[in-house]
DRENLUM-264512 format. One record per atom (N, C-alpha, C): x, y, z. Coordinates in Angstrom, 1 decimal. Example, Ala and Ser with C-alpha at 12.3 -4.5 7.8 and 13.67 -1.06 7.14 Angstrom:
2
+--------+--------+--------+
:     xx :     yy :     zz :
+--------+--------+--------+
:   13.2 :   -5.7 :    7.8 :
:   12.3 :   -4.5 :    7.8 :
:   13.2 :   -3.3 :    7.8 :
:   12.8 :   -2.2 :    7.1 :
:   13.7 :   -1.1 :    7.1 :
:   12.9 :    0.0 :    7.9 :
+--------+--------+--------+
//
This chain:
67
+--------+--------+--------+
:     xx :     yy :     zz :
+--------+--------+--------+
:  -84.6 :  -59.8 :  226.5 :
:  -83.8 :  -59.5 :  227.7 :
:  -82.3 :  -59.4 :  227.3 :
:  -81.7 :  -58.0 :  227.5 :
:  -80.1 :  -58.2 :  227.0 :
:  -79.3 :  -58.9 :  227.6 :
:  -79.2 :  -59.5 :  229.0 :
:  -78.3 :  -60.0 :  229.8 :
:  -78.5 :  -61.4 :  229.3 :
:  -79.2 :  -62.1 :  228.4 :
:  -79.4 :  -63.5 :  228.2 :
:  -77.4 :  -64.3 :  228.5 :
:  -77.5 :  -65.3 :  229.4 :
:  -76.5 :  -65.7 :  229.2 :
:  -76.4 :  -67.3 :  228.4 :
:  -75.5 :  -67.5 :  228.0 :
:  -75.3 :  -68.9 :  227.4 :
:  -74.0 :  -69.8 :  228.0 :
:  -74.2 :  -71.2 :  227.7 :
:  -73.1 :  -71.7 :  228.2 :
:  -72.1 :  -71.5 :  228.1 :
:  -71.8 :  -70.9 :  227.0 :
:  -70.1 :  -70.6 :  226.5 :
:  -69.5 :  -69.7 :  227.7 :
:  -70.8 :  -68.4 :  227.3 :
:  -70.6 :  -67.0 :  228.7 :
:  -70.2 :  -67.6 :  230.3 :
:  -71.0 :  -68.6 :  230.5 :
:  -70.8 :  -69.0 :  232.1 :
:  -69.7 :  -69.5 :  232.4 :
:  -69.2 :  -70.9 :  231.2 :
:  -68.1 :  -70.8 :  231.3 :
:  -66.7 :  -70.2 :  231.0 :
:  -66.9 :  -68.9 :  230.4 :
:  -65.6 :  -68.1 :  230.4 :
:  -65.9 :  -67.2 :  231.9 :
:  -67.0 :  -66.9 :  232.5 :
:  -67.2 :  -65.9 :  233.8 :
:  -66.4 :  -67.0 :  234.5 :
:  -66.9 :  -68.2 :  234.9 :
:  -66.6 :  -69.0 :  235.6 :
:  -64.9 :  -69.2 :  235.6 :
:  -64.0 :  -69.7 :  234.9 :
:  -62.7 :  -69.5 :  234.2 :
:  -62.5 :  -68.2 :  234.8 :
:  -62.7 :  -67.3 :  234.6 :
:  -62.2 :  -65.3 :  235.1 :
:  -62.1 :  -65.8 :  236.7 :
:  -63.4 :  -66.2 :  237.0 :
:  -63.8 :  -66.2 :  238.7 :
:  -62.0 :  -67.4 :  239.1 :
:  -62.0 :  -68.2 :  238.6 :
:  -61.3 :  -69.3 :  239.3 :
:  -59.7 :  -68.5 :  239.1 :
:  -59.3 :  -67.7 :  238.0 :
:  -58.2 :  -67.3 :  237.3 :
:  -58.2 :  -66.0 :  239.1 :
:  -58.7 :  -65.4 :  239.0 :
:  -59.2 :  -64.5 :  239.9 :
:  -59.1 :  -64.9 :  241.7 :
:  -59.8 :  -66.2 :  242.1 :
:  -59.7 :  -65.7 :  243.1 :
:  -58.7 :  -67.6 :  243.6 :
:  -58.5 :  -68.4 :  242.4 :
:  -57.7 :  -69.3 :  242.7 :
:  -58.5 :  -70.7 :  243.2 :
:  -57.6 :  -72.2 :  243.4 :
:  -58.5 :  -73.2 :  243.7 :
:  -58.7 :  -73.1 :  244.7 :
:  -57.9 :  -72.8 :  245.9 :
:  -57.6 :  -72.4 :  247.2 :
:  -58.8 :  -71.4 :  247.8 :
:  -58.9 :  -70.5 :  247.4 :
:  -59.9 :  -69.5 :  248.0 :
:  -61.6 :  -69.6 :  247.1 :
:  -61.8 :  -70.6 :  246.1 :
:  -62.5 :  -70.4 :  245.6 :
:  -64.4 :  -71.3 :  246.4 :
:  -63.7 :  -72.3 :  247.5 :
:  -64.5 :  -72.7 :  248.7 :
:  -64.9 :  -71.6 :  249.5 :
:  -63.6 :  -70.9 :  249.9 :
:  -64.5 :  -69.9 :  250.9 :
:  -64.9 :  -68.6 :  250.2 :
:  -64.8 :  -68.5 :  249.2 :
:  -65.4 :  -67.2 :  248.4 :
:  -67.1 :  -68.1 :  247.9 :
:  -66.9 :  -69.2 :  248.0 :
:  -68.4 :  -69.5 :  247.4 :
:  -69.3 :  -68.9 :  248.9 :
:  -68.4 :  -70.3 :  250.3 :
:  -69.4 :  -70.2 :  251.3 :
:  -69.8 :  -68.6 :  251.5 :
:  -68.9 :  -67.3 :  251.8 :
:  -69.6 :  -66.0 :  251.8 :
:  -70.3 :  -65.6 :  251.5 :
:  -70.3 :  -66.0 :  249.7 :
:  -71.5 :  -65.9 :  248.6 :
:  -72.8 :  -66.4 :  249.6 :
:  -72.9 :  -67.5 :  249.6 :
:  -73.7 :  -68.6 :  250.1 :
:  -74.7 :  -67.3 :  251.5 :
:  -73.6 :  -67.2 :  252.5 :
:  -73.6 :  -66.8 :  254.0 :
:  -74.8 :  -65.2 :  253.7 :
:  -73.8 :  -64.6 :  252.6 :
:  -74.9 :  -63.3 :  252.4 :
:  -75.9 :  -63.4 :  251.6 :
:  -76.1 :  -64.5 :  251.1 :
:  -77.0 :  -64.4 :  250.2 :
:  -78.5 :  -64.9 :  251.3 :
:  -78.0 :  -65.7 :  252.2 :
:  -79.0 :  -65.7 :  253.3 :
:  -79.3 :  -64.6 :  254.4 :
:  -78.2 :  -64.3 :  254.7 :
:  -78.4 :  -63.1 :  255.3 :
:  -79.3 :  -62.0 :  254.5 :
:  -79.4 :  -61.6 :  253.2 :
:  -80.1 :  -60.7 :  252.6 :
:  -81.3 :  -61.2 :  252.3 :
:  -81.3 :  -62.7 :  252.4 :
:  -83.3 :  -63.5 :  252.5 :
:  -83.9 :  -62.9 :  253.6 :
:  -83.2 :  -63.2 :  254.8 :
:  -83.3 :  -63.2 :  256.4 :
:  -84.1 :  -62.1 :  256.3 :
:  -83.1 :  -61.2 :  255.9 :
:  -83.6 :  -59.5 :  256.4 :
:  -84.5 :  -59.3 :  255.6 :
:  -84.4 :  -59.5 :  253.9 :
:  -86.2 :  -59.4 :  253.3 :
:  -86.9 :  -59.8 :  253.5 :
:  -87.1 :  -61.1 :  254.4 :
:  -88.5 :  -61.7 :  255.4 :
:  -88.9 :  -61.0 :  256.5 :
:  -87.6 :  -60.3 :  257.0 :
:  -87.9 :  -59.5 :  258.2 :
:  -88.8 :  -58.6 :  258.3 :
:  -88.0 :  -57.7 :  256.8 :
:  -88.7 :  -56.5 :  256.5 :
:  -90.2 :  -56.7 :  255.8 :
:  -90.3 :  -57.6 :  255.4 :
:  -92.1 :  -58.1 :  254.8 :
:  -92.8 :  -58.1 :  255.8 :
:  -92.2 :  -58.8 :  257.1 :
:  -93.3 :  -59.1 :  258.1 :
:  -93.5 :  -57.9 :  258.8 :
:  -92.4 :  -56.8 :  259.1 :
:  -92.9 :  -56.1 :  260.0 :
:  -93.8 :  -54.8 :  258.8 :
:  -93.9 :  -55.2 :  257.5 :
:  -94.8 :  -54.4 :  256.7 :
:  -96.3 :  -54.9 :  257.0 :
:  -96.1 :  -56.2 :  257.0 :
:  -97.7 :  -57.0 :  257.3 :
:  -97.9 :  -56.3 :  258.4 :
:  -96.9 :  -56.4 :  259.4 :
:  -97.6 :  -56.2 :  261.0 :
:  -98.4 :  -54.5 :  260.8 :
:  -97.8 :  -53.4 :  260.3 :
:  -97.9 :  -52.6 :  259.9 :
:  -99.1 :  -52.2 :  259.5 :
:  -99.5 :  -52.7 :  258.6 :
: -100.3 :  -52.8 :  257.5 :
: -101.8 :  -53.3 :  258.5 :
: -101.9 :  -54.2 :  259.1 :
: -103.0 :  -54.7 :  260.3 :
: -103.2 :  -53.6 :  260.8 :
: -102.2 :  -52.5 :  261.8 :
: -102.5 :  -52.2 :  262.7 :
: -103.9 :  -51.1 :  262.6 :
: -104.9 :  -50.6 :  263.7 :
: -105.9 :  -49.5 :  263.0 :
: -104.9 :  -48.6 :  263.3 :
: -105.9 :  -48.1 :  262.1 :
: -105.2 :  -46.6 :  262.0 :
: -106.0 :  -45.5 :  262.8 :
: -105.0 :  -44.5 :  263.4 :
: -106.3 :  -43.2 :  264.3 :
: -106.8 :  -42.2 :  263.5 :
: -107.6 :  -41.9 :  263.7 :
: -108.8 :  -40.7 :  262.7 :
: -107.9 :  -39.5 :  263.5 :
: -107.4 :  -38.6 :  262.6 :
: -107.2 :  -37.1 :  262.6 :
: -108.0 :  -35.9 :  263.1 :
: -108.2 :  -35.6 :  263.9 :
: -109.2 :  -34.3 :  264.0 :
: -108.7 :  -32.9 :  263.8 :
: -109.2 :  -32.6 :  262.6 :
: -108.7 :  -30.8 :  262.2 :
: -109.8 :  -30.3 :  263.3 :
: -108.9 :  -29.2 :  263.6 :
: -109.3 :  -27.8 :  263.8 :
: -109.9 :  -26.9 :  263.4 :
: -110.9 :  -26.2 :  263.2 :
: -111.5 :  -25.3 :  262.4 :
: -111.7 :  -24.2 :  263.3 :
: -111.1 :  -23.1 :  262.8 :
: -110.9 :  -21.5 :  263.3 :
: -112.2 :  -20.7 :  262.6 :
+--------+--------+--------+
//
């Protein structure tokens, strides 16, 4: 896998991130993180279930026409 990360990496991303958004903002930049990262669970449960619902329903038989 190319993206392997290692300790050293996280903490120089981590360092960027704090350099970046500060001690001050760096609470409410997590909670957001946090807020959409549930919000985008939310909606991929959503969207699963109304696939299941979907997926149950019968299906209707087609009738062609023949000329």
């Amino acid at each position: 896998m190319p993206f392997r990360l290692g300790p050293t990496e996280i903490i120089i991303v981590l360092v960027i991130v704090l350099l970046i958004f500060g001690i001050g903002k760096l609470p409410q930049a997590g909670s957001a993180l946090g807020k959409t990262m549930k919000a985008f669970k939310t909606g991929q449960a959503d969207d699963s279930d109304e696939v299941e619902e979907e997926e149950k329903k019968p299906r209707r038989k087609i009738k062609r026409k023949t000329s």
